[in-house]
Every structure is written in C-alpha cells, then in structure tokens.
C-alpha positions in Angstrom: 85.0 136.0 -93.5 84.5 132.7 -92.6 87.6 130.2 -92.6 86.2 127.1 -91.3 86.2 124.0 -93.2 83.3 123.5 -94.5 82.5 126.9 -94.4 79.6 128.2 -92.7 76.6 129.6 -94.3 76.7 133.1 -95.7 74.8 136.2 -94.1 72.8 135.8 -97.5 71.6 131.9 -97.0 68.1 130.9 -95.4 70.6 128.9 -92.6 72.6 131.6 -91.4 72.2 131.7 -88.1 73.7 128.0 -88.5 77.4 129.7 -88.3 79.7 130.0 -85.6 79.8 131.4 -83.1 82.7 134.5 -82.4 82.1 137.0 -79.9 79.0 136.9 -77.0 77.7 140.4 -75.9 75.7 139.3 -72.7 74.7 142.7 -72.1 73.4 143.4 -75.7 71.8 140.1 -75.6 73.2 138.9 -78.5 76.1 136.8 -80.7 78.6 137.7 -83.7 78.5 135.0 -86.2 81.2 134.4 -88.3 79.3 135.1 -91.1 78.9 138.6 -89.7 75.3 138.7 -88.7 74.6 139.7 -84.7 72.0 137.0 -83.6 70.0 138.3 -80.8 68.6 136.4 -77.9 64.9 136.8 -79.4 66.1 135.2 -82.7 65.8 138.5 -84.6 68.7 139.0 -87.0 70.8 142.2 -87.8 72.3 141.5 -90.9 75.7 142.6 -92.4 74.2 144.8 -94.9 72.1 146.4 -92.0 69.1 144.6 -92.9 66.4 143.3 -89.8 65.0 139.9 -89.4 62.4 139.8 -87.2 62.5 137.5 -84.3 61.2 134.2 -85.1 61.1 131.8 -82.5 58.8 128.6 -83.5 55.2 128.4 -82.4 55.0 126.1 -79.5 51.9 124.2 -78.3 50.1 125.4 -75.4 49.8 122.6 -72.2 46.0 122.0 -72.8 46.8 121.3 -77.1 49.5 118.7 -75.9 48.2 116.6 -73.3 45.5 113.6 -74.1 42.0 113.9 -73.0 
C-alpha cells in the first residue's frame, strides 16, 4: 500500500497510526492512513482486517495534581 520512502508503518505494527495521512472524512470523524487503517477522532482504530482498537487517548493530570501547593 504504502509507497513512501521510508515506508510507513504497517496496519500490523504497535506505531501505526504514525502513517500518512490520505483521505479526511470530517463528517465520519475520522482519517485513512496509508497503511489502510481509518483513525478516528477518539484515537480508536478500525483496522484493515476489520479489527477494533479502542480509543486510547493518554491519561492527563487533573489541574489540582499539576499545580504546586
């Protein structure tokens, strides 16, 4: 699928949502990868081989964890 050089990773690899960019479907909420997988705005995956990733958008600190005392 992919032709860039170097070539993005795979739909397979831990890093996939690392490839390009090819098609945005604003009212889907989500992005084709050149790798195949549709990355949706929530960070959950669909997978080429139909497979689900759910989303997983880091754990942020709340206001009161992050300040100083």
């Amino acid at each position: 699928m992919c032709q860039h050089k170097p070539p993005c990773p795979t739909a397979t690899q831990p890093d996939r949502d690392a490839a390009r960019p090819v098609t945005r479907y604003d009212v889907v909420g989500c992005t084709r990868l050149c790798n195949g997988v549709l990355l949706f705005d929530d960070t959950g995956e669909l997978l080429p081989d139909g497979s689900i990733v759910a989303p997983h958008r880091p754990l942020g600190l709340t206001g009161a964890a992050s300040c100083p005392p």
